[in-house]
MDTraj code that builds the backbone (N, CA, C; nanometers):
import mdtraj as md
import numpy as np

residues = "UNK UNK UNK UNK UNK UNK UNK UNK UNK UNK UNK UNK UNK UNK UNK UNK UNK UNK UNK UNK UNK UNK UNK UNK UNK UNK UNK UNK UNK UNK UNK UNK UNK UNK UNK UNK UNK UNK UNK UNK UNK UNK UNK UNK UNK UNK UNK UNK UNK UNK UNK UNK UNK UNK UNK UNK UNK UNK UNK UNK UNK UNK UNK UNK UNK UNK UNK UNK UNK UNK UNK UNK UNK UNK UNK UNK UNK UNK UNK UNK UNK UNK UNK UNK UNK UNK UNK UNK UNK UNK UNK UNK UNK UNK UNK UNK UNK UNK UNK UNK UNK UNK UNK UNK UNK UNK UNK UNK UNK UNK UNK UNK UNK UNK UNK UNK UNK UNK UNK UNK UNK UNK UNK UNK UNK UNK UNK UNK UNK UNK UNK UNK UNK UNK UNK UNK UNK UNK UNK UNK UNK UNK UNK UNK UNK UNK UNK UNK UNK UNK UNK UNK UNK UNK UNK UNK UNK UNK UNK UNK UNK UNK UNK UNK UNK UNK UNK UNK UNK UNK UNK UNK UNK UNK UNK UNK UNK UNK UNK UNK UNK UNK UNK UNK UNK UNK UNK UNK UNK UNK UNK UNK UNK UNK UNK UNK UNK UNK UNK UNK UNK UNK UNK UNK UNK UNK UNK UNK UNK UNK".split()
xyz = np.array([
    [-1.7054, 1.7426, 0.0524],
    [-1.5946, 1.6485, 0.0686],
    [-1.4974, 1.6989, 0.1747],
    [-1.4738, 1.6414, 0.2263],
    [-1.3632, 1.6340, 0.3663],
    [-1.2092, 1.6436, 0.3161],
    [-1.1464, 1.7837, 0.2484],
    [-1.0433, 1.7987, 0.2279],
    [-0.8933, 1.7701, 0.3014],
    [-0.9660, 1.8011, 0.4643],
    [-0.8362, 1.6968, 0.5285],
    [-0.8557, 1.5227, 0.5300],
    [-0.9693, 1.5236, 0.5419],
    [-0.9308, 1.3445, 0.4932],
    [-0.8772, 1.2753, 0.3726],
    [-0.9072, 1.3522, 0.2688],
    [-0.8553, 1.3506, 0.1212],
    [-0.6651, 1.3271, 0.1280],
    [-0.6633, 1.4807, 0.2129],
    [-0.5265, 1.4901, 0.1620],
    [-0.4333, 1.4329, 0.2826],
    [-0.4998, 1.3404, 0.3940],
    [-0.4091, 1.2815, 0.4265],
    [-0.4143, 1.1324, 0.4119],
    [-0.5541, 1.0641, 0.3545],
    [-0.5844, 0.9597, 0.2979],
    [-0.4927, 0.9653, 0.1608],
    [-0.4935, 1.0209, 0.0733],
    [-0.4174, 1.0308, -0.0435],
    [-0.2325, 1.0220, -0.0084],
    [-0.1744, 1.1139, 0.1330],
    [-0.0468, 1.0817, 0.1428],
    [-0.0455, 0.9546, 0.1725],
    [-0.1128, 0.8966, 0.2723],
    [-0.0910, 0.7766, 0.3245],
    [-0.0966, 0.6415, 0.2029],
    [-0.2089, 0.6635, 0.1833],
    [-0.2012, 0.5537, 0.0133],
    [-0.0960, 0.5942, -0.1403],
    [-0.0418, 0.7271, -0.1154],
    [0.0456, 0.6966, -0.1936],
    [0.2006, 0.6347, -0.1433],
    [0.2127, 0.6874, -0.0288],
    [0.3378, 0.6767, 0.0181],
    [0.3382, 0.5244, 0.0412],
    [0.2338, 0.4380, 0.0397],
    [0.2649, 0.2798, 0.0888],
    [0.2108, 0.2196, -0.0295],
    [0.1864, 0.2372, -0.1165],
    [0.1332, 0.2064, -0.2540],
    [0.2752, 0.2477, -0.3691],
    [0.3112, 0.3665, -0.3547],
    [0.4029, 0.4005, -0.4434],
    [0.4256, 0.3492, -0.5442],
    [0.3485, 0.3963, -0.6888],
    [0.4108, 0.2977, -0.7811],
    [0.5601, 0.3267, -0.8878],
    [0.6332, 0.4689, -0.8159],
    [0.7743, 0.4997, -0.8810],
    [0.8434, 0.3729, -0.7832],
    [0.8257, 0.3929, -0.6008],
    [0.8792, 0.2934, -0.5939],
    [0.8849, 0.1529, -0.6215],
    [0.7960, 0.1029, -0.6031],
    [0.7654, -0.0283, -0.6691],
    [0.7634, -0.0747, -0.7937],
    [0.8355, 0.0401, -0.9220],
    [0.8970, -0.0291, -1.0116],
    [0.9970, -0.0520, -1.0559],
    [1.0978, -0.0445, -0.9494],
    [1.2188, -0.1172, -0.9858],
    [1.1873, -0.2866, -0.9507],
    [1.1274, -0.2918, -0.8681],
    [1.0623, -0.4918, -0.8458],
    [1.0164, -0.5225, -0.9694],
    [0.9042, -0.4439, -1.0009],
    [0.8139, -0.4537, -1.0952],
    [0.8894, -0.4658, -1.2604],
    [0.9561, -0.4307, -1.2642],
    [1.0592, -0.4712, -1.3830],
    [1.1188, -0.5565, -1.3680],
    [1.2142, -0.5486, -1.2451],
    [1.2416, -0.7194, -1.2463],
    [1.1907, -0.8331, -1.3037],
    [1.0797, -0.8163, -1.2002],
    [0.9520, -0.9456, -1.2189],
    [0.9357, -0.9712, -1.3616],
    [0.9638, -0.8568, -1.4684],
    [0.8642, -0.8529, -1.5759],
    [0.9894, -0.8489, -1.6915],
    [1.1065, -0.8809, -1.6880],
    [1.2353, -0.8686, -1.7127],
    [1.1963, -0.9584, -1.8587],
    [1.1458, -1.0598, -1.8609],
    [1.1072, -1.1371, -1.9767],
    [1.0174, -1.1379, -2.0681],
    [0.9287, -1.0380, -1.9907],
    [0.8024, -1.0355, -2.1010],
    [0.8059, -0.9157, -2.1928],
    [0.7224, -0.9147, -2.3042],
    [0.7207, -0.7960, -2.4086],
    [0.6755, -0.6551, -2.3592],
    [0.6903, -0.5876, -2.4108],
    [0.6231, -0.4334, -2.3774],
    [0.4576, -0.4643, -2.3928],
    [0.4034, -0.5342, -2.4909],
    [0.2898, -0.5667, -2.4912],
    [0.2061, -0.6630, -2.3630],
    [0.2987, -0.7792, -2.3048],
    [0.2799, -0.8507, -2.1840],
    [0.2798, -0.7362, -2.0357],
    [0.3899, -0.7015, -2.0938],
    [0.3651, -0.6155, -1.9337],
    [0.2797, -0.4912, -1.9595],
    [0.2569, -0.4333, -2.0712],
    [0.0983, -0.3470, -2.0359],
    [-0.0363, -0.4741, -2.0015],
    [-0.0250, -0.5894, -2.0381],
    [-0.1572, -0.6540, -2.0262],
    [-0.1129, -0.6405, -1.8710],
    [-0.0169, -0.7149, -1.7838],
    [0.0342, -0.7219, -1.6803],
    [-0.0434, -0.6313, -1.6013],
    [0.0240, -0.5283, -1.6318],
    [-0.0181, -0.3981, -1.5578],
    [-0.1955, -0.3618, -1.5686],
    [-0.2845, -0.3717, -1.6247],
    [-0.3924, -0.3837, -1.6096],
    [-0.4342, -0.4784, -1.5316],
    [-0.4082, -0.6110, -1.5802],
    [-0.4209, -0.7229, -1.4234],
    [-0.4243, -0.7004, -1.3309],
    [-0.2844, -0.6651, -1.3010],
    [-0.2418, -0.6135, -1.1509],
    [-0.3234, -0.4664, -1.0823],
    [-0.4389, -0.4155, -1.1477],
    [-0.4898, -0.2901, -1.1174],
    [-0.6089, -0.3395, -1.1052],
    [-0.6652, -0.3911, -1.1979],
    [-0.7812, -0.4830, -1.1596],
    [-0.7912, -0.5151, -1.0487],
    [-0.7125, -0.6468, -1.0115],
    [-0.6806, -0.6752, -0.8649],
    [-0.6947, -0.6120, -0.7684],
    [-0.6046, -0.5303, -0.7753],
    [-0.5127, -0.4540, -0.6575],
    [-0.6989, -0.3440, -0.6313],
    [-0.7892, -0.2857, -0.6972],
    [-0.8878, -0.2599, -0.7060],
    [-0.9764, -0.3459, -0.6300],
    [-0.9990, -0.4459, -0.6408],
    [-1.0931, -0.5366, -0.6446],
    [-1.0692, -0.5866, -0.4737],
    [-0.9452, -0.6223, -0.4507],
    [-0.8808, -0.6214, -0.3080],
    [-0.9418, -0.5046, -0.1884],
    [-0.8717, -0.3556, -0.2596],
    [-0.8928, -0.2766, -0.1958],
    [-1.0492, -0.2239, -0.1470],
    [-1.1210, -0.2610, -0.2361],
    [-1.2610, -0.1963, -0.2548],
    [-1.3589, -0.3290, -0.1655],
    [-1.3306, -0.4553, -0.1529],
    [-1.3698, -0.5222, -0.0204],
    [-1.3241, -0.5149, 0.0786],
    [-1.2426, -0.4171, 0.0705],
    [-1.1373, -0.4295, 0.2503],
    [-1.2135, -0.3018, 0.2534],
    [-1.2229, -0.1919, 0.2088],
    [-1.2985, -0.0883, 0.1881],
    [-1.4402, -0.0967, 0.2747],
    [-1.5144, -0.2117, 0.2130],
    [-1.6526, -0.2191, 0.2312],
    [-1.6742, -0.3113, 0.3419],
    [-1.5737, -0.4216, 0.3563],
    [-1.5927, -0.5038, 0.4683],
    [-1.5002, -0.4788, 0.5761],
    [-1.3680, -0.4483, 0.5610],
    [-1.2987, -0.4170, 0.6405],
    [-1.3170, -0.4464, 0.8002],
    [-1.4002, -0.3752, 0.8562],
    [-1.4475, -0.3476, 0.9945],
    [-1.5205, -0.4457, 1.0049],
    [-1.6166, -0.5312, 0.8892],
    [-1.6704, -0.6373, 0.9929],
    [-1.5761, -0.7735, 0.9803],
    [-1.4658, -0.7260, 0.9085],
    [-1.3787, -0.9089, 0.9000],
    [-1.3287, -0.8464, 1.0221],
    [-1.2638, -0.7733, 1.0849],
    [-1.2116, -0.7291, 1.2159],
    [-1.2480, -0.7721, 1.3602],
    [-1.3708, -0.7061, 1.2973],
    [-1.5052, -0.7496, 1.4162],
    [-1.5416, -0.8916, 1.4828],
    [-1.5290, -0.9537, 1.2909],
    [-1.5680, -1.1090, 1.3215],
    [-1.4607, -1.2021, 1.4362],
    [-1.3520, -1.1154, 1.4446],
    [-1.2501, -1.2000, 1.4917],
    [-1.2412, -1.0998, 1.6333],
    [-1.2774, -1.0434, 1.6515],
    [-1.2980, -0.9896, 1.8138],
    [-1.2145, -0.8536, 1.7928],
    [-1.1214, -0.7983, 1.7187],
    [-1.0133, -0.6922, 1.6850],
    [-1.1088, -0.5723, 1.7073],
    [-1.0516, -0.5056, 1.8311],
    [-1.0994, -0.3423, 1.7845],
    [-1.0364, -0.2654, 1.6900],
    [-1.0809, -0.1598, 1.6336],
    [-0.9964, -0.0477, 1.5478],
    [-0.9175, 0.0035, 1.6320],
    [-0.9121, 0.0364, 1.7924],
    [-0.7765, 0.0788, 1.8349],
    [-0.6567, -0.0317, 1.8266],
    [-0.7206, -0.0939, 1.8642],
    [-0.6006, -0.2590, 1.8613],
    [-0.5245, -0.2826, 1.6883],
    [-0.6518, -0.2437, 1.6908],
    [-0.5787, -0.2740, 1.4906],
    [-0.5219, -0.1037, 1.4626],
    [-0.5454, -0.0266, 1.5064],
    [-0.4918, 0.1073, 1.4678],
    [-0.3382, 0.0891, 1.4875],
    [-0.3166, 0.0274, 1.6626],
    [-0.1965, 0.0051, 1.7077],
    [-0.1019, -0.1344, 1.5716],
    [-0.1286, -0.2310, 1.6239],
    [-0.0705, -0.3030, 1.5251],
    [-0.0004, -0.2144, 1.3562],
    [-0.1516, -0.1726, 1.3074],
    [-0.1303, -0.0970, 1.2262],
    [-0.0246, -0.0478, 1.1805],
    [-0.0047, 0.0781, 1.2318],
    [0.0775, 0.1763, 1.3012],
    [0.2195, 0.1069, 1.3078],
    [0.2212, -0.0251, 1.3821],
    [0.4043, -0.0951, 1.3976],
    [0.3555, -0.1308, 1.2955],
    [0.2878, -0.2163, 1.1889],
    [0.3471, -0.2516, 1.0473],
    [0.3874, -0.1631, 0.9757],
    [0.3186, -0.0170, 0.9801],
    [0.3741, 0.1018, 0.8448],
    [0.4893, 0.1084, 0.9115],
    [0.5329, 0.1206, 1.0518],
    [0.6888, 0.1976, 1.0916],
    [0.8156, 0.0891, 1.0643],
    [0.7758, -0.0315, 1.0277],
    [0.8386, -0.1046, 1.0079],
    [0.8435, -0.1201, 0.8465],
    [0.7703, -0.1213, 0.7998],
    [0.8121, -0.0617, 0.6178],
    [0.8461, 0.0540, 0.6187],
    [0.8181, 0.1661, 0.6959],
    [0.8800, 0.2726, 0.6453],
    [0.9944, 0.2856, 0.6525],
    [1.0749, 0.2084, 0.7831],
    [1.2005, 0.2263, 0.8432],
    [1.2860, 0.1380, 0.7008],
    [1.2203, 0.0142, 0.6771],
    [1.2999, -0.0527, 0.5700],
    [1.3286, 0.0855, 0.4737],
    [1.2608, 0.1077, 0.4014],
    [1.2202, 0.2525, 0.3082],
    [1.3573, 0.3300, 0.3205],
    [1.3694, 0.4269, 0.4754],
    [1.4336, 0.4623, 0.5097],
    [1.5619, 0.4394, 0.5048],
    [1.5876, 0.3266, 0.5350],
    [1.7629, 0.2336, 0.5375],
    [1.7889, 0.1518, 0.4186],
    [1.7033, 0.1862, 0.3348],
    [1.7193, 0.1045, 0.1489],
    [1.7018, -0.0371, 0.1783],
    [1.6278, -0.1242, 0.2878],
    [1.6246, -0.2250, 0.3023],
    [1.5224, -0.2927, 0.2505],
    [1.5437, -0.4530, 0.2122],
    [1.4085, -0.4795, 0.1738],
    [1.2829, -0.4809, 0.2156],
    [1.1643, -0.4922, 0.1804],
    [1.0701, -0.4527, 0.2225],
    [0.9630, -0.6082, 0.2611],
    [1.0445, -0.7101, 0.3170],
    [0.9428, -0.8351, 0.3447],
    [0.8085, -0.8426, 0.3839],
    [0.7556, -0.8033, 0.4287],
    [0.5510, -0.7748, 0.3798],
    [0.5231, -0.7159, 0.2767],
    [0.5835, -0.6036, 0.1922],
    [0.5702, -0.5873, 0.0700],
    [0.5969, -0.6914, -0.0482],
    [0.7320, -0.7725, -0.0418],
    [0.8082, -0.8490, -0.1271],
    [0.7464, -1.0027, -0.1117],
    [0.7200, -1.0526, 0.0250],
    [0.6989, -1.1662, 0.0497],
    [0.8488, -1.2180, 0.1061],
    [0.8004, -1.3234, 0.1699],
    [0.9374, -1.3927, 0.2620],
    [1.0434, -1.5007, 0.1556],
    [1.1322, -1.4903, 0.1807],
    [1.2365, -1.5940, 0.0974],
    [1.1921, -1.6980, 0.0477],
    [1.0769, -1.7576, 0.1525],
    [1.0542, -1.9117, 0.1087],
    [0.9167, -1.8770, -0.0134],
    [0.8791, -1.7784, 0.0084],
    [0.7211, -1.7531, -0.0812],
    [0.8405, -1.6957, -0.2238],
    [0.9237, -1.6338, -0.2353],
    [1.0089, -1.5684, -0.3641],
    [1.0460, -1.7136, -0.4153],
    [1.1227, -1.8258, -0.3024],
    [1.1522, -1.9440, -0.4168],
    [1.0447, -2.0038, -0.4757],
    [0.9037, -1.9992, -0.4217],
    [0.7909, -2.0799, -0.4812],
    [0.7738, -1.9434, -0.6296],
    [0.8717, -1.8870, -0.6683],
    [0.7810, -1.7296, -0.7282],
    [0.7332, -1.8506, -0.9006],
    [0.8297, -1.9250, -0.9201],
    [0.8151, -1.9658, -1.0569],
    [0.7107, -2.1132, -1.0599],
    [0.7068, -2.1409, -0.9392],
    [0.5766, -2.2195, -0.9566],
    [0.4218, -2.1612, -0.9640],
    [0.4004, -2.0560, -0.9599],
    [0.2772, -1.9984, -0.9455],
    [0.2460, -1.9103, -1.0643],
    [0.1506, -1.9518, -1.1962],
    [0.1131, -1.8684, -1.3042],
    [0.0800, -1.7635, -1.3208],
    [0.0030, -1.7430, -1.1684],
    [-0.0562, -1.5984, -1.2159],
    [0.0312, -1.4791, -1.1329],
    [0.1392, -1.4266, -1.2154],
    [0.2420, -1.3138, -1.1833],
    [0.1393, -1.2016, -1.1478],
    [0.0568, -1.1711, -1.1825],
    [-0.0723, -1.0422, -1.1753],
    [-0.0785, -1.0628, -1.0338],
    [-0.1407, -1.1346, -0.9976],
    [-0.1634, -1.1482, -0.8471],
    [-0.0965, -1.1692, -0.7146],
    [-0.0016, -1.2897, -0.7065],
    [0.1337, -1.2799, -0.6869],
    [0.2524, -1.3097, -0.7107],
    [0.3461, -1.2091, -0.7134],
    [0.3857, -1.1492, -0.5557],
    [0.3320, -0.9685, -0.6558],
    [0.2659, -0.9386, -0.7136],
    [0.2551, -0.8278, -0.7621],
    [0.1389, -0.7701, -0.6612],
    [0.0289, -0.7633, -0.7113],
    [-0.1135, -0.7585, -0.6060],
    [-0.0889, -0.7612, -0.4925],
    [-0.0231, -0.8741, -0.4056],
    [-0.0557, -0.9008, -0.2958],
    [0.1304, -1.0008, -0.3224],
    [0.1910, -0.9502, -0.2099],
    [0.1799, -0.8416, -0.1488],
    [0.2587, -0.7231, -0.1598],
    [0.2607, -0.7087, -0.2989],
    [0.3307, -0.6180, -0.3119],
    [0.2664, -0.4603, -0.3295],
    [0.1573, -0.4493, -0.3487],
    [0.0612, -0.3305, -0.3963],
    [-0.0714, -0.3414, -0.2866],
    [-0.1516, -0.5006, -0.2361],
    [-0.2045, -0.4615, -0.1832],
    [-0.1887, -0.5478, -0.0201],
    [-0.0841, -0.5118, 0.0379],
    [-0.0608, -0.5794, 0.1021],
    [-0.0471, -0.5812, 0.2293],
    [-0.0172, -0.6411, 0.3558],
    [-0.0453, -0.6470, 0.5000],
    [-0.0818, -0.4389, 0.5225],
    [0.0682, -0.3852, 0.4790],
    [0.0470, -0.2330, 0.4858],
    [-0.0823, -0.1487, 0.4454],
    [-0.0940, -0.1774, 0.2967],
    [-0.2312, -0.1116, 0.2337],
    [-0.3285, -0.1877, 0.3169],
    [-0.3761, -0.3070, 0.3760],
    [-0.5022, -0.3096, 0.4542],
    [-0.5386, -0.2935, 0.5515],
    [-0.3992, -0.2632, 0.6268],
    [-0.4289, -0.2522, 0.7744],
    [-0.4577, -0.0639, 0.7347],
    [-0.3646, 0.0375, 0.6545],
    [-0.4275, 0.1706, 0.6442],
    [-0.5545, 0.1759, 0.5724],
    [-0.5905, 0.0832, 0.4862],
    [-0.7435, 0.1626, 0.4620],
    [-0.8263, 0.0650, 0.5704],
    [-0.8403, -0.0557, 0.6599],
    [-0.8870, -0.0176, 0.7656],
    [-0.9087, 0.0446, 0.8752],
    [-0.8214, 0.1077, 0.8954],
    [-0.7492, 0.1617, 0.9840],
    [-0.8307, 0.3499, 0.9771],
    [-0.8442, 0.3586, 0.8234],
    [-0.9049, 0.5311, 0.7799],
    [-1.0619, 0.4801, 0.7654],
    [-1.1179, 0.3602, 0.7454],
    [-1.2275, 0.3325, 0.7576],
    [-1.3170, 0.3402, 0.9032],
    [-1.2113, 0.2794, 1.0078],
    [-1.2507, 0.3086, 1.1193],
    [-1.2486, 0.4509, 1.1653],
    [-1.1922, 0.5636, 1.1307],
    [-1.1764, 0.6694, 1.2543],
    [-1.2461, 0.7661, 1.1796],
    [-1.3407, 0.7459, 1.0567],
    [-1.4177, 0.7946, 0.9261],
    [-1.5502, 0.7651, 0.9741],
    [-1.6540, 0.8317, 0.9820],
    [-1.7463, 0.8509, 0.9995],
    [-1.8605, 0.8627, 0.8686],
    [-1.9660, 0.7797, 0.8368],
    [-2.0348, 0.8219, 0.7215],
    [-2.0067, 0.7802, 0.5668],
    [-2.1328, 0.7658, 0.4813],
    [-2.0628, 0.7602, 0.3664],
    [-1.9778, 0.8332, 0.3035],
    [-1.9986, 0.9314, 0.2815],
    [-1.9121, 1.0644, 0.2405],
    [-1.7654, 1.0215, 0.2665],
    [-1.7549, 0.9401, 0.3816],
    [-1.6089, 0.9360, 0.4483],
    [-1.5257, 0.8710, 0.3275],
    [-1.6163, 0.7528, 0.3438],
    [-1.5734, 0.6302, 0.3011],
    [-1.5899, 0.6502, 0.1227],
    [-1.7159, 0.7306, 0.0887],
    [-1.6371, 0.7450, -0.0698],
    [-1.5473, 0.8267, -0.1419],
    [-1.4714, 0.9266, -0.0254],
    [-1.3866, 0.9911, -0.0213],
    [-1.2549, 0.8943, 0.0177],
    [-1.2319, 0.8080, 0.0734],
    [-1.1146, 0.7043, 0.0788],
    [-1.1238, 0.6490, -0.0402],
    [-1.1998, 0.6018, -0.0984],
    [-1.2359, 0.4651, -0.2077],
    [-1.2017, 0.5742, -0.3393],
    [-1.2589, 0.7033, -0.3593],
    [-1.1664, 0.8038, -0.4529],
    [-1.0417, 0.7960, -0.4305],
    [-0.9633, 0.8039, -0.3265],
    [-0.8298, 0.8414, -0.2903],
    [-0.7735, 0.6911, -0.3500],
    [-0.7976, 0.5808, -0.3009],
    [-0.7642, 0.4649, -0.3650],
    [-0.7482, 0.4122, -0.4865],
    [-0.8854, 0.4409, -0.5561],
    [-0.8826, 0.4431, -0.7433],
    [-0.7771, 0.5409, -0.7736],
    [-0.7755, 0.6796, -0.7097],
    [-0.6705, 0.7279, -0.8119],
    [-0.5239, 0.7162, -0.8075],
    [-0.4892, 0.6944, -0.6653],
    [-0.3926, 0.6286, -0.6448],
    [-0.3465, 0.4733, -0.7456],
    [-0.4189, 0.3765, -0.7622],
    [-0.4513, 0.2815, -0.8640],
    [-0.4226, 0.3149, -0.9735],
    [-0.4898, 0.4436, -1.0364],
    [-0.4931, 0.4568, -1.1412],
    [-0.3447, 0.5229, -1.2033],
    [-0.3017, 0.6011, -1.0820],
    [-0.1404, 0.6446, -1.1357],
    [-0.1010, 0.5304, -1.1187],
    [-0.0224, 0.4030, -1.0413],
    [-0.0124, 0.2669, -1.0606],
    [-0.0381, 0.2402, -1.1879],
    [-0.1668, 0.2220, -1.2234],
    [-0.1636, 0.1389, -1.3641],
    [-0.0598, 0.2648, -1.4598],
    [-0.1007, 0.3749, -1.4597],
    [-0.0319, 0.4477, -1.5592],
    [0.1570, 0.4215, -1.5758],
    [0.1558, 0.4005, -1.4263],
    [0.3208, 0.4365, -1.4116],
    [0.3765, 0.2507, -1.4655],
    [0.2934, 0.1846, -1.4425],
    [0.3408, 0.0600, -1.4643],
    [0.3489, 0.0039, -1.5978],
    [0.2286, 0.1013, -1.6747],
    [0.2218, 0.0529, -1.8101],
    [0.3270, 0.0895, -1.8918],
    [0.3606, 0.2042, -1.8656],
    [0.4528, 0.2903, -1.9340],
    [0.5830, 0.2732, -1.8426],
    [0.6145, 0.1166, -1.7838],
    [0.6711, 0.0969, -1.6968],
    [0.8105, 0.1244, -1.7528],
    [0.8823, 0.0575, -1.9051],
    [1.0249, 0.0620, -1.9374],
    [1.0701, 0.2092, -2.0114],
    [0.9313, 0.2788, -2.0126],
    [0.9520, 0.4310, -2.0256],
    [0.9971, 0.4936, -1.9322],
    [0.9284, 0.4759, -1.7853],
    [0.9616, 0.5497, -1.6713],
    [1.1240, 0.5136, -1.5782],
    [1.1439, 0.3475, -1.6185],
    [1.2079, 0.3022, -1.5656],
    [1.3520, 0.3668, -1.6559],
    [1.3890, 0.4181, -1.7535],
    [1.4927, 0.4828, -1.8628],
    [1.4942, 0.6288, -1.7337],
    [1.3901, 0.7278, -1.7493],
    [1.3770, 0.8436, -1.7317],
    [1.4390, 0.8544, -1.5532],
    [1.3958, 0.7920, -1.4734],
    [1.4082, 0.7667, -1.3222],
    [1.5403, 0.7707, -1.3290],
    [1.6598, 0.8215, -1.3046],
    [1.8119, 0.7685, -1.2174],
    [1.7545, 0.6841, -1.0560],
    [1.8665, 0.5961, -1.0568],
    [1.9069, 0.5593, -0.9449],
    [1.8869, 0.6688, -0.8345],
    [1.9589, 0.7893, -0.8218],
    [1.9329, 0.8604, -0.7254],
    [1.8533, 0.9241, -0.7217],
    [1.7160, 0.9411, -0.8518],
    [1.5646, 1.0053, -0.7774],
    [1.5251, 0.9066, -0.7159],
    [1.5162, 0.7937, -0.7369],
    [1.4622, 0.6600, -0.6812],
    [1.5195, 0.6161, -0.5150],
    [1.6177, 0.6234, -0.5324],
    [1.6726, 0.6522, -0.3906],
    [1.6065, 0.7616, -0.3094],
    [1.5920, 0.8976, -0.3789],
    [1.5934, 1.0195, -0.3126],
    [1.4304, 0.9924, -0.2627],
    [1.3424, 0.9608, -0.3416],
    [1.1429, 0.9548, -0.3590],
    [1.1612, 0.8401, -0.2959],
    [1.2089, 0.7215, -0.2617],
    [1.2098, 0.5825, -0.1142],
    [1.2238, 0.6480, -0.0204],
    [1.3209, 0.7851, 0.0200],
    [1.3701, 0.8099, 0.1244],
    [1.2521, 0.8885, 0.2184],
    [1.1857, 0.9654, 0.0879],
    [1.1116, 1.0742, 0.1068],
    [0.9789, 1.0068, 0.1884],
    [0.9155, 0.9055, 0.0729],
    [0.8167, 0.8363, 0.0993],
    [0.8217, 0.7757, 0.2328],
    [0.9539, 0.7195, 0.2582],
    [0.9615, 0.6505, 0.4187],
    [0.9289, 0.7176, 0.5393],
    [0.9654, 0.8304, 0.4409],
    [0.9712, 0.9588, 0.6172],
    [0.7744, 0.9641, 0.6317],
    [0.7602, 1.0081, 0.5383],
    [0.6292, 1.0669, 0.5470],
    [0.5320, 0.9436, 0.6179],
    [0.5393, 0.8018, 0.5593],
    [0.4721, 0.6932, 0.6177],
    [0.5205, 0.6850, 0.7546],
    [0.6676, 0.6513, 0.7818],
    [0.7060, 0.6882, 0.9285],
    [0.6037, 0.7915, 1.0302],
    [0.6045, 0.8834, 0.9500],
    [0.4799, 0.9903, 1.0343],
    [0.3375, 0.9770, 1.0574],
    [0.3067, 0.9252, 0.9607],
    [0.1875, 0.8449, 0.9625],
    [0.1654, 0.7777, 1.0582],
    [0.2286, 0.6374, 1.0773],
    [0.2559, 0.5747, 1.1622],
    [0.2636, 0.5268, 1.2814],
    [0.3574, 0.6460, 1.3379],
    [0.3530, 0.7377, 1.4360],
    [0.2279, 0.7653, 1.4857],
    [0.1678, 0.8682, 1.4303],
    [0.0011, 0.9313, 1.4391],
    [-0.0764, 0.8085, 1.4856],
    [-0.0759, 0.6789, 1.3763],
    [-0.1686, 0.5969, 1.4072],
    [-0.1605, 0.4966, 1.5521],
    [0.0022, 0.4640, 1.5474],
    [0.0243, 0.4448, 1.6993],
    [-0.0026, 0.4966, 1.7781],
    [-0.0083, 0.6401, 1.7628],
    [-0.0481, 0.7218, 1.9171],
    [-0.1816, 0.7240, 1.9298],
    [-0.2540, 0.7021, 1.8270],
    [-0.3746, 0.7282, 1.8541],
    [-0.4496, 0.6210, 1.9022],
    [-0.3688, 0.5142, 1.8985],
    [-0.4928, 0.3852, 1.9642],
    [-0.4317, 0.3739, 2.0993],
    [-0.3906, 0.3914, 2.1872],
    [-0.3719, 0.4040, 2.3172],
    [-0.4458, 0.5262, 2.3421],
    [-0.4236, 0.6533, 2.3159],
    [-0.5063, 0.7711, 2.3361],
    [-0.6237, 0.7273, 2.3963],
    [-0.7618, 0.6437, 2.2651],
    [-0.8280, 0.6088, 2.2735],
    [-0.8417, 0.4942, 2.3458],
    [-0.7883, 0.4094, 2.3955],
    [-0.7908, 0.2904, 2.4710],
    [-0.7968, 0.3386, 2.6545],
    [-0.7346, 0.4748, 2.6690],
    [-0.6560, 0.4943, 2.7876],
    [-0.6931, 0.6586, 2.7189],
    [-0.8111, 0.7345, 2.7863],
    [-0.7629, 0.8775, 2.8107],
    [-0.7229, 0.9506, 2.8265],
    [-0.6967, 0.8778, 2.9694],
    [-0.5872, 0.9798, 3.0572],
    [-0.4440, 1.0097, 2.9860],
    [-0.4079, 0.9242, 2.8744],
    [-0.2851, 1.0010, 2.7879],
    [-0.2951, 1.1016, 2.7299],
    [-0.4229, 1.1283, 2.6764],
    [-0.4350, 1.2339, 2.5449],
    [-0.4113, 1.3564, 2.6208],
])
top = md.Topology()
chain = top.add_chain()
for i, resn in enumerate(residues, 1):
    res = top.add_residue(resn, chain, resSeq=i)
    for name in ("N", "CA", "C"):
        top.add_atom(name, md.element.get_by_symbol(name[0]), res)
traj = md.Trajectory(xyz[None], top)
């Protein structure tokens, strides 16, 4: 197993996945239902958020393909969507590709299935999470690569489901200012990411930079 791909596949999917951050929304959302509803909730939403990730996983590169997109082109893009959530992150701002846009939040109570959205998509698996696991699919070589991302993903998932189930447990224990302090942290680190992935699709597009 490819220990640097692990452990920078694993920062990258936790830091844009985050499920300490993403449950202060996640309570919101769930403000009405029982402790029993929102553990069913929270399995839903992992299911999903699984089920999402693990075809972007496997198809990824040829929905890309189908539409003419190289992996540097999409590395680049990429790259400005994480620096632009991270920067929100950074400045405590909201996070609109994570949250969804104003007009998709007023439709929030016409739409039944809360599991999917705005939870799933796009809040867990969303513009951010697919453009990075396409993005580690492309510059990954081999199976090995790729079932070394798809590990990094389930377990990432799987703290998600944990942290969500035991969501009005965690949400007591958390202050305001770890939650502040672990957004701030997380922003930086995706910021860097980011970064990396921007630079690297010009690199590759254009040699003569590297």
């Amino acid at each position: 197993m490819d220990y640097s791909l692990l452990a920078s596949a694993f920062g990258a999917f936790f830091a844009i996945m985050n499920p300490f951050v993403n449950l202060p929304l996640y309570m919101a959302l769930t403000s009405d239902y029982s402790v029993t509803e929102q553990r069913k909730l929270a399995l839903k939403v992992t299911i999903y958020s699984t089920i999402m990730c693990m075809i972007l996983l496997v198809l990824g590169q040829n929905i890309i393909s189908l539409f003419g997109v190289s992996i540097d082109g999409f590395r680049i893009a990429g790259g400005l969507i994480l620096a632009g959530i991270s920067w929100s992150m950074l400045h405590g701002l909201a996070i609109t590709p994570h949250h969804g846009s104003d007009a998709e939040q007023d439709h929030l109570a016409e739409l039944s299935n809360l599991a999917f959205y705005p939870i799933t998509f796009p809040m867990i698996a969303g513009p951010g999470t697919m453009a990075t696991i396409i993005i580690f699919t492309g510059q990954s070589t081999g199976y090995k690569a790729l079932i070394t991302i798809g590990v990094v993903i389930i377990a990432v998932l799987l703290l998600l489901f944990v942290v969500f189930y035991f969501a009005s447990y965690f949400d007591k224990i958390l202050s305001d200012k770890m939650k502040f302090i672990m957004t701030r942290i997380m922003g930086m680190i995706l910021l860097a990411i980011s970064v990396e992935m921007t630079i690297a699709g010009p690199k590759s597009v254009l040699p003569g930079l590297a």
